[in-house]
C-alpha positions as a Markdown table, in Angstrom:
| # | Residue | x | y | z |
|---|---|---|---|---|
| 1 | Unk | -13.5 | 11.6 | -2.9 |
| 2 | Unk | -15.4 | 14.7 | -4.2 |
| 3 | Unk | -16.4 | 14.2 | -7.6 |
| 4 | Unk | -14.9 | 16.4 | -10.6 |
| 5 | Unk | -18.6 | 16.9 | -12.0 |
| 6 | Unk | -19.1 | 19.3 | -14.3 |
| 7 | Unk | -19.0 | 22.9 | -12.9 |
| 8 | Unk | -22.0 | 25.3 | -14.5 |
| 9 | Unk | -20.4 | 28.9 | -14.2 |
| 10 | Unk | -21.6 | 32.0 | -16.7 |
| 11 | Unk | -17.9 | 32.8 | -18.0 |
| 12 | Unk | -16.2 | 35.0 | -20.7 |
| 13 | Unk | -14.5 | 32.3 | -21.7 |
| 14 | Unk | -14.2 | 31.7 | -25.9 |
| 15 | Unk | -15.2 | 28.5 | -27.4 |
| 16 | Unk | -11.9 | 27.4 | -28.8 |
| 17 | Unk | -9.9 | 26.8 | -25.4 |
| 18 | Unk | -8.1 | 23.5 | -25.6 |
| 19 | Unk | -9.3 | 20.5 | -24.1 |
| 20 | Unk | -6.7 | 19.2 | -21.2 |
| 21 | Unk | -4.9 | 15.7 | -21.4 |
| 22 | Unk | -4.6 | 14.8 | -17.7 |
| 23 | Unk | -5.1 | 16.5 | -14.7 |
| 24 | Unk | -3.7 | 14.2 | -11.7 |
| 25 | Unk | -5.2 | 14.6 | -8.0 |
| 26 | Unk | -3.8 | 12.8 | -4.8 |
| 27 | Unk | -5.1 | 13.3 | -1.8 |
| 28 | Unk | -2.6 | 13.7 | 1.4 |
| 29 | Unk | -4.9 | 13.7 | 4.4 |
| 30 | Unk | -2.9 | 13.6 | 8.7 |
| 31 | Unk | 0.4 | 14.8 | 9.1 |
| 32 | Unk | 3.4 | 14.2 | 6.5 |
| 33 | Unk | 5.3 | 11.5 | 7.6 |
| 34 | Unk | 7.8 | 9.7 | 5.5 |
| 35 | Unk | 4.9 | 7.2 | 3.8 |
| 36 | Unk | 3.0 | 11.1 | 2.2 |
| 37 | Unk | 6.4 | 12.4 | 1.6 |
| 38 | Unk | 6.8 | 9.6 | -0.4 |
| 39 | Unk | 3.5 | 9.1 | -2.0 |
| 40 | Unk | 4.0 | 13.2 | -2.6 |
| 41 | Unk | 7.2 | 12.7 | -4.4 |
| 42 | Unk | 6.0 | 9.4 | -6.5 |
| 43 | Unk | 2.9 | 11.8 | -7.2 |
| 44 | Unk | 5.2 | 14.5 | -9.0 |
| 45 | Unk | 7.7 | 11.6 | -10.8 |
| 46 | Unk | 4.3 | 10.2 | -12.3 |
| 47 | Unk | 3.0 | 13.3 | -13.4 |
| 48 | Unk | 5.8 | 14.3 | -15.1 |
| 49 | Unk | 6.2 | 10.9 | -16.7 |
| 50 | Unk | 2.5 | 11.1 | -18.3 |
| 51 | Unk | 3.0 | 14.9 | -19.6 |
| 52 | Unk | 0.3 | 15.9 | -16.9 |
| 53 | Unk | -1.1 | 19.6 | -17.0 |
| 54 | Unk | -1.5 | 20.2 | -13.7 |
| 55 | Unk | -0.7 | 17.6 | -10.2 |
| 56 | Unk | -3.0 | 19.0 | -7.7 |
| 57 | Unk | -2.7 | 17.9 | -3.9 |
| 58 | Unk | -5.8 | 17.7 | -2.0 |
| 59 | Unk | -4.4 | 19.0 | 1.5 |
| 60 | Unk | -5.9 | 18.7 | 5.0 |
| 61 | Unk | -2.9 | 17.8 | 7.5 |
| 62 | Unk | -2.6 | 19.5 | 10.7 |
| 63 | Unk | 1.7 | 19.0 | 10.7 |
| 64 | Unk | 5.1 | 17.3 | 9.9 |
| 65 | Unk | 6.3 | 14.4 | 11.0 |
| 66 | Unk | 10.0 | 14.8 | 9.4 |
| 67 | Unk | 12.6 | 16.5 | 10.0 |
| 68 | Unk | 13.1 | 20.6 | 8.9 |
| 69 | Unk | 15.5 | 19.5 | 5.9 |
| 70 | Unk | 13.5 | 16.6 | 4.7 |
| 71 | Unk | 10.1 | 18.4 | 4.4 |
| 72 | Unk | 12.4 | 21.6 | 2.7 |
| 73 | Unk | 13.3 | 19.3 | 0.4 |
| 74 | Unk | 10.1 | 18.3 | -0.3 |
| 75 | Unk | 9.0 | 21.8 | -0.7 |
| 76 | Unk | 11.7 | 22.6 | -3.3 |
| 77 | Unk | 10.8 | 19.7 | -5.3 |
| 78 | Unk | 7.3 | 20.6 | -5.3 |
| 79 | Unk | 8.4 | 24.4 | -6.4 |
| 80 | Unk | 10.6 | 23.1 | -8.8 |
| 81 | Unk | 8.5 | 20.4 | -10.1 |
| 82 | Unk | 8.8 | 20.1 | -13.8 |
| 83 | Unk | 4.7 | 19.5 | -13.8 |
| 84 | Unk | 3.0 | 22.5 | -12.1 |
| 85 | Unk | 1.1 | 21.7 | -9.0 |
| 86 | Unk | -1.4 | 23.1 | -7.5 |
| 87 | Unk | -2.8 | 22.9 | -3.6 |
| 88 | Unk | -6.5 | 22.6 | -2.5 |
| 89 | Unk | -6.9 | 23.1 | 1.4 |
| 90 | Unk | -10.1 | 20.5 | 1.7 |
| 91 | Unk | -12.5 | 19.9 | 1.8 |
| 92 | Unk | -14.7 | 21.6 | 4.2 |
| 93 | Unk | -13.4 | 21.4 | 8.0 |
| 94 | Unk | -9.5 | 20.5 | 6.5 |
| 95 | Unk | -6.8 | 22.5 | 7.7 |
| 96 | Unk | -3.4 | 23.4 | 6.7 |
| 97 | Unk | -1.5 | 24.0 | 9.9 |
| 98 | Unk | 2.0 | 24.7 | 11.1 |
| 99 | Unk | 5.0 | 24.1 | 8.9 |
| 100 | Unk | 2.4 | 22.6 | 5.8 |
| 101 | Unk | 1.5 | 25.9 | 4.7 |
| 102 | Unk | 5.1 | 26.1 | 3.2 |
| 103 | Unk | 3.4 | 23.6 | 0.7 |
| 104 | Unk | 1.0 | 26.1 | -0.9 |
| 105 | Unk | 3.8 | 28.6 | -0.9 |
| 106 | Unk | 5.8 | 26.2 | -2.9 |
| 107 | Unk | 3.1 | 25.4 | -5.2 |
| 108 | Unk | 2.1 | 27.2 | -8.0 |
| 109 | Unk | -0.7 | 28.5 | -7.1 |
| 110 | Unk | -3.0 | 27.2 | -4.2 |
| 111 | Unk | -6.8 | 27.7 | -3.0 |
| 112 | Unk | -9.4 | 26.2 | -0.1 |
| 113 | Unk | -12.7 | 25.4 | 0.6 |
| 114 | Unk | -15.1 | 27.6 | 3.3 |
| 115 | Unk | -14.9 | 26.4 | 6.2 |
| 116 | Unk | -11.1 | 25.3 | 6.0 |
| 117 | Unk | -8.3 | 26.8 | 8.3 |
| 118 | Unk | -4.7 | 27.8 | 6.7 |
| 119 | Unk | -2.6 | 28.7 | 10.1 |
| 120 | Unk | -5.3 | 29.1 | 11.6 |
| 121 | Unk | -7.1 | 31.6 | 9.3 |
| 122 | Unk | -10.4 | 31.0 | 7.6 |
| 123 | Unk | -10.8 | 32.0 | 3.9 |
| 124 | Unk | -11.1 | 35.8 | 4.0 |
| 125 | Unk | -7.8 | 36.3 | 5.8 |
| 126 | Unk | -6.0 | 33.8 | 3.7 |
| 127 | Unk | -7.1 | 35.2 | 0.7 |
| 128 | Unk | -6.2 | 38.8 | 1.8 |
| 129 | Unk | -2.6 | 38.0 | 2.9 |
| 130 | Unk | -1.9 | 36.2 | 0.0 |
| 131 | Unk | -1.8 | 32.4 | 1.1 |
| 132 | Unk | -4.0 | 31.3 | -1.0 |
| 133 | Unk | -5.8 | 32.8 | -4.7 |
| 134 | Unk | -8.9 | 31.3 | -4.6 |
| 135 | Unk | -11.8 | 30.1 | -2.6 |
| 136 | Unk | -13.3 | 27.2 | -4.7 |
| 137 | Unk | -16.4 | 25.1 | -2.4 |
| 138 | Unk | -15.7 | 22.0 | -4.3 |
| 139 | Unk | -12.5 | 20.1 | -6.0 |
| 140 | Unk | -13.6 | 20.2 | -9.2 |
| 141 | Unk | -14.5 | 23.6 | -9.3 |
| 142 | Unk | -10.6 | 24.6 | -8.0 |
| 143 | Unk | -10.1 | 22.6 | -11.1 |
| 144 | Unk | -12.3 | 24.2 | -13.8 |
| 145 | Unk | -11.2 | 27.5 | -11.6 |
| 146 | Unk | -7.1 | 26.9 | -13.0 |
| 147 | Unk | -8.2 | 27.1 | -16.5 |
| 148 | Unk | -6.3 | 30.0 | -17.9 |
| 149 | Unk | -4.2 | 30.2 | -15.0 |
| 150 | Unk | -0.4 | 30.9 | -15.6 |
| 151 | Unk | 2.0 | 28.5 | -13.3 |
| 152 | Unk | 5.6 | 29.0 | -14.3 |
| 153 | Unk | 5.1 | 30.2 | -17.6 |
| 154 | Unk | 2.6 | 27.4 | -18.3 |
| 155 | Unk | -1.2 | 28.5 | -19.4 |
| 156 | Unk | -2.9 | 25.8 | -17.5 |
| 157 | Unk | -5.9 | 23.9 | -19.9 |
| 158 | Unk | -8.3 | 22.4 | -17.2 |
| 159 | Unk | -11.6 | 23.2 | -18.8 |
| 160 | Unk | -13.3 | 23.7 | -21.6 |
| 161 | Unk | -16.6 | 25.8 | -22.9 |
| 162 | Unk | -20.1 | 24.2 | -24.3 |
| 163 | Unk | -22.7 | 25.6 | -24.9 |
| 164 | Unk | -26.0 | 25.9 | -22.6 |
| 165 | Unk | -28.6 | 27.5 | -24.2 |
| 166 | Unk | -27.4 | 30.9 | -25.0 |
| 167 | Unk | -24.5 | 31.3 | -22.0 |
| 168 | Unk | -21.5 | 29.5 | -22.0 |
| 169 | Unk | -20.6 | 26.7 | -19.6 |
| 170 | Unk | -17.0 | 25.9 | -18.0 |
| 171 | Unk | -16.9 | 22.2 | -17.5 |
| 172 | Unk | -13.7 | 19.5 | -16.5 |
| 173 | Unk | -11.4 | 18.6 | -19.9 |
| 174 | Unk | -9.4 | 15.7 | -20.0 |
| 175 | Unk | -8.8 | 12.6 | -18.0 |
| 176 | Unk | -8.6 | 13.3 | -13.9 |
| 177 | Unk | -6.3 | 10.4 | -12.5 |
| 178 | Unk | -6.7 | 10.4 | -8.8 |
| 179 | Unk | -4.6 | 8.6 | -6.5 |
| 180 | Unk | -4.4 | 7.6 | -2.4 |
| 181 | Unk | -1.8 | 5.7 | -0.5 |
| 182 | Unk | -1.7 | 1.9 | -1.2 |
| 183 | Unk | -3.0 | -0.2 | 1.5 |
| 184 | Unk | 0.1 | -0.9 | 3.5 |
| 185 | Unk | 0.9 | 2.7 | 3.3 |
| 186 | Unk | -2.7 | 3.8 | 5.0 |
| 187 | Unk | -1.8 | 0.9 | 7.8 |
| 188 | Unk | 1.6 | 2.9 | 8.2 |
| 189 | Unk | 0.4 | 6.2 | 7.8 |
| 190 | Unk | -2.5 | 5.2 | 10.0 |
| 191 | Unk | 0.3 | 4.3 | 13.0 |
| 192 | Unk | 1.7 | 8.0 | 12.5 |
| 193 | Unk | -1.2 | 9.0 | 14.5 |
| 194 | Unk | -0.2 | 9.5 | 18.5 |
| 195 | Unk | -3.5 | 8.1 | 19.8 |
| 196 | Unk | -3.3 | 4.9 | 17.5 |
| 197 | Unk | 0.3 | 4.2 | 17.8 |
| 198 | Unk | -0.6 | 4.9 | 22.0 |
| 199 | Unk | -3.2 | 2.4 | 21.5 |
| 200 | Unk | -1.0 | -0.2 | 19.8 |
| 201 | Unk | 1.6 | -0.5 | 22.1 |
| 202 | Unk | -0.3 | -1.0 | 25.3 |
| 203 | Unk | -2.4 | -3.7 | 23.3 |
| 204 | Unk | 0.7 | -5.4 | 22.0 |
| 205 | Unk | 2.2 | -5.7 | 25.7 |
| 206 | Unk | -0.8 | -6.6 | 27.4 |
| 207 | Unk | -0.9 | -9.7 | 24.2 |
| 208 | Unk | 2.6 | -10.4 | 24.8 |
| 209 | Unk | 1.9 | -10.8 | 28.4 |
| 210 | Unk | -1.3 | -12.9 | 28.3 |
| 211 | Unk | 0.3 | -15.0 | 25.9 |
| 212 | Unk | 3.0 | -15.7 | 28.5 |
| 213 | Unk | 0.6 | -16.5 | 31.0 |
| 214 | Unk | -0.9 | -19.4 | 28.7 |
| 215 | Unk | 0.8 | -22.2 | 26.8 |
| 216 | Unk | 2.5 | -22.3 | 23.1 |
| 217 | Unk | 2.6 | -19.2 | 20.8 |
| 218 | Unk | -1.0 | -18.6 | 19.7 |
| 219 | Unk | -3.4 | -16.3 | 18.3 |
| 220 | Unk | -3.2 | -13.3 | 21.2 |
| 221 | Unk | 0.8 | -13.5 | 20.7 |
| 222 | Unk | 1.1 | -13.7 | 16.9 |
| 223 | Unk | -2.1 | -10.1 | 17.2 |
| 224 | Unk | 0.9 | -8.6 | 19.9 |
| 225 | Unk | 3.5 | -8.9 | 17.9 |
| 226 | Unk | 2.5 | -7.5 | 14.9 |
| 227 | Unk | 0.6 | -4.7 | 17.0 |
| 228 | Unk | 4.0 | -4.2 | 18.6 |
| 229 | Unk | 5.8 | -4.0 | 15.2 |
| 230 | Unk | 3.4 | -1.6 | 13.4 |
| 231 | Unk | 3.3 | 0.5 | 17.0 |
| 232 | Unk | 7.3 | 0.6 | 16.4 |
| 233 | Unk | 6.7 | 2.5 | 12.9 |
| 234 | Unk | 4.5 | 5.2 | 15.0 |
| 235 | Unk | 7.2 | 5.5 | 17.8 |
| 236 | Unk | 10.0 | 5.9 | 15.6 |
| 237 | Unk | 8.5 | 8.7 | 13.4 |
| 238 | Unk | 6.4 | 10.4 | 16.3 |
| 239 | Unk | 8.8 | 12.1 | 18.8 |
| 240 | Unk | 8.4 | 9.3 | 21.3 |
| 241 | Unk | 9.8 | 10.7 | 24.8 |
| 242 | Unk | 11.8 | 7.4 | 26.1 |
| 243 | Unk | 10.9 | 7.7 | 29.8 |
| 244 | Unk | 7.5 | 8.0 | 28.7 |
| 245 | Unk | 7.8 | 4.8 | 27.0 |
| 246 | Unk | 10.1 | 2.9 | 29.8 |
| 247 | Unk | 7.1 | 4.1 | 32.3 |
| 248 | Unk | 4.1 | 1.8 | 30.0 |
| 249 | Unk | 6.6 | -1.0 | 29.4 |
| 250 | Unk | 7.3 | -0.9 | 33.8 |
| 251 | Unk | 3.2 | 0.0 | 34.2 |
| 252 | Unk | 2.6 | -3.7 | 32.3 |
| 253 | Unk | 5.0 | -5.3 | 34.3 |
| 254 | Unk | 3.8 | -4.3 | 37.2 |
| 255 | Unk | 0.4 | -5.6 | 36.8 |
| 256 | Unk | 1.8 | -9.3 | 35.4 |
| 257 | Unk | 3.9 | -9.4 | 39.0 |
| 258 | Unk | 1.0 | -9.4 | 40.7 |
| 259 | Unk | -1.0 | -11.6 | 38.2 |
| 260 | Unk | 1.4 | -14.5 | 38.8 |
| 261 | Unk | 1.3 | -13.8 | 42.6 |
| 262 | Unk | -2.3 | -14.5 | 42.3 |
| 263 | Unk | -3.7 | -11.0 | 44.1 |
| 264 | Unk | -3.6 | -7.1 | 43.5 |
| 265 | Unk | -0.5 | -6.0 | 45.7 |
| 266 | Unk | 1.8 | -3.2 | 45.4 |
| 267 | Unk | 3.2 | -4.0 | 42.0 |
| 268 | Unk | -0.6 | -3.3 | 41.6 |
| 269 | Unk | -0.6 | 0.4 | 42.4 |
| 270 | Unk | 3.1 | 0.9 | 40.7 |
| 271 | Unk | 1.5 | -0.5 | 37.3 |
| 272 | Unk | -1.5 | 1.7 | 37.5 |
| 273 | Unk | 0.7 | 5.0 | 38.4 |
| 274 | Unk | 3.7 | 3.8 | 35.7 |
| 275 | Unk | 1.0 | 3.4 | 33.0 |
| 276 | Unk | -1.1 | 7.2 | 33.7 |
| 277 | Unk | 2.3 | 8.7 | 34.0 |
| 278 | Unk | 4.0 | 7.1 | 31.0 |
| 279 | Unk | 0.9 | 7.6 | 28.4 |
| 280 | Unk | 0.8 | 10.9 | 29.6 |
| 281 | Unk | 4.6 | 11.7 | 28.7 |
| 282 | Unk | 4.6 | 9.8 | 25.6 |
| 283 | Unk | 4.7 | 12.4 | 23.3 |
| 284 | Unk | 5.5 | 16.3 | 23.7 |
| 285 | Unk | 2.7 | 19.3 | 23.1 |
| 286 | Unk | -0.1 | 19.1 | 20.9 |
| 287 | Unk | 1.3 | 15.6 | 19.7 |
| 288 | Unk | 0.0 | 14.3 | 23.1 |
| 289 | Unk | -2.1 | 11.3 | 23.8 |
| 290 | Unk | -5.7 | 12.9 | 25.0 |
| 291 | Unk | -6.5 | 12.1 | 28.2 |
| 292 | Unk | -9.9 | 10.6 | 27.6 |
| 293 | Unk | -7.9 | 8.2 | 25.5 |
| 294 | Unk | -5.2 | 7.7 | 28.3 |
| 295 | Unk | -7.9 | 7.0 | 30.8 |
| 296 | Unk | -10.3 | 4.5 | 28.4 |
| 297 | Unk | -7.1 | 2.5 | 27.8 |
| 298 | Unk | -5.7 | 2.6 | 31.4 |
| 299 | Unk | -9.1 | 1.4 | 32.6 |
| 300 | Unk | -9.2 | -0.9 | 30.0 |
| 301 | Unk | -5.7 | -2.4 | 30.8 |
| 302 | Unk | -6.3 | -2.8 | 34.7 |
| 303 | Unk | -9.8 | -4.9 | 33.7 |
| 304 | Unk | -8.1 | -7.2 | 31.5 |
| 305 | Unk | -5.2 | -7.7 | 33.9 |
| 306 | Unk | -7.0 | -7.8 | 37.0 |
| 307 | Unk | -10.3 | -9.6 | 35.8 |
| 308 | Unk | -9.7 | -11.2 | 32.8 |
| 309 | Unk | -6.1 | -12.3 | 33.3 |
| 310 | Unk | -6.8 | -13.7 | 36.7 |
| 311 | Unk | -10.2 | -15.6 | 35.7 |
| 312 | Unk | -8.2 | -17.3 | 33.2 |
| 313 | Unk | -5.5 | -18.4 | 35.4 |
| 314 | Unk | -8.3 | -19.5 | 38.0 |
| 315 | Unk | -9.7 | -21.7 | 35.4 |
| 316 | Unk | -6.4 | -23.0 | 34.8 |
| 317 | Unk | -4.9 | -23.9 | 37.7 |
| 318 | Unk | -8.3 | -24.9 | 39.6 |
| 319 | Unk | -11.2 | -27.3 | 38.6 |
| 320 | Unk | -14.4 | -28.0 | 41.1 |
| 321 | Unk | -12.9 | -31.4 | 42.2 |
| 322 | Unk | -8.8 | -30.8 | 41.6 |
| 323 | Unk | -6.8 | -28.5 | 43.0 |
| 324 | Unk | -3.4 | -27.0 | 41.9 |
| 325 | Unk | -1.4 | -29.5 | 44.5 |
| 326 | Unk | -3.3 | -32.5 | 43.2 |
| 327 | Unk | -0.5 | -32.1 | 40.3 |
| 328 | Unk | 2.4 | -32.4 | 42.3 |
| 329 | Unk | 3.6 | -35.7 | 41.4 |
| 330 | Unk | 2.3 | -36.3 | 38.5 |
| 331 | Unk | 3.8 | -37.8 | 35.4 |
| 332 | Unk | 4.3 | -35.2 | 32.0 |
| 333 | Unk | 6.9 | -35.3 | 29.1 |
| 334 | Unk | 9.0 | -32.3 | 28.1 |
| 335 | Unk | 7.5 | -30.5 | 25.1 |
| 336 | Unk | 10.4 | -28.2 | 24.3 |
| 337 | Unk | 13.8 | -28.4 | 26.2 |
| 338 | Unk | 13.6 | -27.3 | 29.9 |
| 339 | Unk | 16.9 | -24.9 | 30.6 |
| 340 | Unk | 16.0 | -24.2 | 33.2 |
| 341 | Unk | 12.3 | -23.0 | 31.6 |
| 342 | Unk | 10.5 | -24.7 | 29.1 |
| 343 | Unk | 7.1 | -26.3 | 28.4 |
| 344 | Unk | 5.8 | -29.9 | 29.8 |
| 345 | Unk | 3.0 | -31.7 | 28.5 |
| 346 | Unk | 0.2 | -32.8 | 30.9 |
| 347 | Unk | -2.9 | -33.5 | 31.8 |
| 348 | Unk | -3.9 | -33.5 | 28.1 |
| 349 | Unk | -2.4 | -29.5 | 27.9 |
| 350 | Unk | 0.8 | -27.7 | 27.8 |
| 351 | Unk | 2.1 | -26.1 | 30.9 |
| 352 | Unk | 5.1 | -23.4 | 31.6 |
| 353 | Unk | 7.5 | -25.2 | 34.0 |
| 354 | Unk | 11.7 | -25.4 | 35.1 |
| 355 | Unk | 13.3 | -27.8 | 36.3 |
| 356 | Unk | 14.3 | -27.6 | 40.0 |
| 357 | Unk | 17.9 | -28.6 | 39.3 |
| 358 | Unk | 20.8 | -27.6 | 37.4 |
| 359 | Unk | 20.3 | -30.2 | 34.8 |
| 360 | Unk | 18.6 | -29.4 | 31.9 |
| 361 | Unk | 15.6 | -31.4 | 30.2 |
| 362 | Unk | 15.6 | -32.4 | 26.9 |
| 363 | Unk | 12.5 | -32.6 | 24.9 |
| 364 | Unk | 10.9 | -35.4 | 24.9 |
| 365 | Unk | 11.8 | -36.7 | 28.5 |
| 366 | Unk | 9.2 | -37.7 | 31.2 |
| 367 | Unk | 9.4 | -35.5 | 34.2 |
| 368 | Unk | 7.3 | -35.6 | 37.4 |
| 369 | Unk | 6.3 | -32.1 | 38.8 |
| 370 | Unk | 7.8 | -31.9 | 42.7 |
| 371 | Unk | 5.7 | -28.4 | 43.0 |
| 372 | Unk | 4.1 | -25.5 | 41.8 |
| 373 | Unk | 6.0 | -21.6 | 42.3 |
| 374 | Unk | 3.0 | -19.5 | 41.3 |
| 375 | Unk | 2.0 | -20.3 | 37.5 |
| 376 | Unk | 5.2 | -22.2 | 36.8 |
| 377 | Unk | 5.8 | -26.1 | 37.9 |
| 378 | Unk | 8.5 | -27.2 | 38.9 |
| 379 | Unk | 9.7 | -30.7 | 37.2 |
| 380 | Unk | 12.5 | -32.9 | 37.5 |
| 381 | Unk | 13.9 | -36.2 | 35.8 |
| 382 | Unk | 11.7 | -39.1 | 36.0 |
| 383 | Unk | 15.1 | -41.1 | 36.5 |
| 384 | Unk | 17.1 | -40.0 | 38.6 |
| 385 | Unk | 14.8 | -37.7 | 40.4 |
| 386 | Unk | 13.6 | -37.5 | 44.3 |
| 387 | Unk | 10.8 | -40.6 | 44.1 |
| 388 | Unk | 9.0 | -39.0 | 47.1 |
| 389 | Unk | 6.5 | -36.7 | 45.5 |
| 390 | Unk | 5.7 | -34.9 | 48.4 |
| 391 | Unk | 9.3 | -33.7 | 49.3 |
C-alpha cells in the first residue's frame, strides 16, 4: 500500500482551507467478481455511514467477471453514491481494461499513475479524451490533488496548507481509512483467477484419486476436497466451457485406469490427450489458461500418476520377501461394511476390498481374501466361505 505521506507542492492555495474528516481508500486489484462487487458496494455503504469526504478506489483490474446488469448496477451506485468517489488507475504498471473503465466514468472524477493503461491508452491519450483529469505518480498525491475539486456539487477538503519557509505546502488532512478484502474473500477472489482455479481442479482430482488408491480418508483427500471446492467458486464465476471441463475430469480417469492395471496402456495416451485438450478449452479468449501453464501442470500430472502413483502402489502390494498372492488366504476383519466394496483390516493396515458374493459384509466380521483383481481383494465370509484358499 502506497503511503499517503505528505505531498510538497508550491500552490496558490490560502491558508484557511478546511482540514478533511475522513478520506476512505480500498483497493480493488484482478477482475470484478462478485467478492470486489461486494467489497465495492460495502465500501460506499461505510463511507456514507462515517460522513466520509471522498471514497477513493485504487483500480488496476484487467475485466468483469459478472454479468452486463450486475456490474451496471454497480456503476450506477457508484455514480449515484451519496459520498463522492473518486478512481485512481494504479499504481504504476495497473490497468483499467475492457468494461472497468465504465467505473471512472461513473465516478466523480478519476486519474492514474504513468506508466498505467486505461483501454489500452497510456496517460497522454487518456487525459486528452477525457477518461481521466489527472495524472497524479503516487496515491497520496491524487489525494492532496482533489482538494478543491468539485464532485456533485461537493468542494472536496482533502488537504490543507502549512507553511515551509516562505512557500506554501499542500499536505494530506484528515484521517485516511484504507481497506482490502478480508481473508476469505482474497482466497475467493484469488480462485477467480483462470490459471489458479486451472490449477486447483487438476490438483483436487489427482488428490481425490490418490486417495482412492490408498486406505481411509486422509490428509491428500481432506487437501482435494477443499481444492475441489474452492476450484468450484472459480468455475462457477469464470465462463467455464463444460466440455472443457468433462475432457480434465475423463484425462484423470484415464491415467487411474491404467494405474490400477499396473502399466501405461491406452487409457494412457487418452488421459494425456483428454487433459491438453480439456485445459486448453477451459475457458474462452483472453480468459484462457496459458499454455506454459497447461503444459507444467500436464507434465506434472502424468509424473505423479505414472511415477509416483505407481511407486506407491509397488510399495504396497510388494515387499522383498512377500508377494501380492502370499495374501490370498489370509485372515482380516471388515473395517467398514463390504456392499459389495468396503475396507478390510490386515496385515496390520487397511486395504480396499469386495466381497466375491452377493452377500454383503458387515463390519466387524472376519473374512479370508480368495484373490486379488488389481488393487482391490477380493474377501469372503470366514463362515460359510470356500475353505480352499487356493480356489
Amino acid at each position: 500500500m502506497l503511503a499517503l505521506a505528505a505531498v510538497a507542492l508550491s500552490a496558490p492555495v490560502t491558508a484557511g482551507a478546511q482540514e478533511a474528516s475522513i478520506v476512505d481508500v480500498v483497493e480493488v486489484n484482478g477482475r470484478i467478481d462478485p467478492v470486489v462487487a461486494d467489497f465495492i458496494r460495502r465500501a460506499i455503504t461505510r463511507a456514507d455511514e462515517s460522513k466520509a469526504e471522498v471514497l477513493v478506489i485504487q483500480l488496476d483490474s484487467p475485466g468483469v467477471l459478472i454479468g452486463r446488469s450486475d456490474f451496471a448496477r454497480l456503476v450506477e451506485e457508484i455514480r449515484v453514491s451519496p459520498v463522492p468517489v473518486a478512481v485512481w488507475v494504479g499504481p504504476t504498471g495497473a490497468t483499467a481494461s475492457g468494461a472497468t473503465v465504465a467505473m471512472l466514468a461513473g465516478a466523480g472524477i478519476a486519474g492514474m499513475a504513468p506508466g498505467t493503461k486505461v483501454a489500452g491508452l497510456g496517460p497522454g491519450e487518456a487525459l486528452s479524451r477525457g477518461l481521466v483529469a489527472s495524472t497524479d505518480p503516487t496515491l497520496g498525491e491524487f489525494v492532496v490533488g482533489l482538494d478543491g475539486k468539485d464532485v456533485g456539487g461537493k468542494v472536496l477538503r482533502t488537504a490543507r496548507v502549512v507553511p515551509e519557509g516562505e512557500l506554501l505546502r499542500r499536505q494530506q488532512a484528515g484521517q485516511v481509512r484504507f481497506a482490502k478484502l478480508g481473508l476469505t474473500e482474497r482466497l475467493l477472489h484469488l480462485t477467480a483467477d483462470p490459471s489458479v482455479a486451472y490449477l486447483l481442479l487438476v490438483i483436487g482430482l489427482l488428490l481425490i484419486v490418490f486417495e482412492f488408491f490408498t486406505a481411509g480418508v486422509g490428509v491428500a483427500g481432506v487437501t482435494g476436497a477443499v481444492s475441489l471446492i474452492l476450484s468450484a467458486y472459480g468455475l462457477a464465476v469464470l465462463p467455464t466451457n463444460p466440455i472443457g471441463l468433462a475432457l480434465i475430469v475423463i484425462g484423470i480417469f484415464g491415467y487411474s485406469v491404467d494405474v490400477q492395471a499396473g502399466a501405461p496402456r491406452v487409457w494412457t495416451g487418452i488421459g494425456v490427450a483428454s487433459l491438453a485438450i480439456g485445459s486448453w478449452r477451459l475457458f474462452p479468449g483472453d480468459l484462457a489458461v496459458p499454455w506454459l501453464v497447461i503444459l507444467l501442470v500436464s507434465a506434472g500430472a502424468a509424473l505423479f500418476m505414472l511415477s509416483g502413483m505407481t511407486a506407491m502402489l509397488r510399495a504396497r502390494f510388494s515387499t522383498p520377501t512377500i508377494g501380492r498372492e502370499a495374501i490370498i488366504g489370509e485372515m482380516g476383519e471388515a473395517s467398514t461394511g463390504i456392499d459389495p466394496e468396503g475396507m478390510v483390516d490386515l496385515r496390520g493396515g487397511k486395504w480396499r476390498a469386495r466381497t466375491n458374493r452377493a452377500t454383503p459384509i458387515p463390519a466387524g466380521e472376519r473374512v479370508r481374501v480368495v484373490a486379488i483383481d488389481g488393487l482391490l481383494l477380493e474377501v469372503e465370509p470366514e463362515t460359510g466361505g470356500a475353505k480352499d484358499a487356493g480356489h
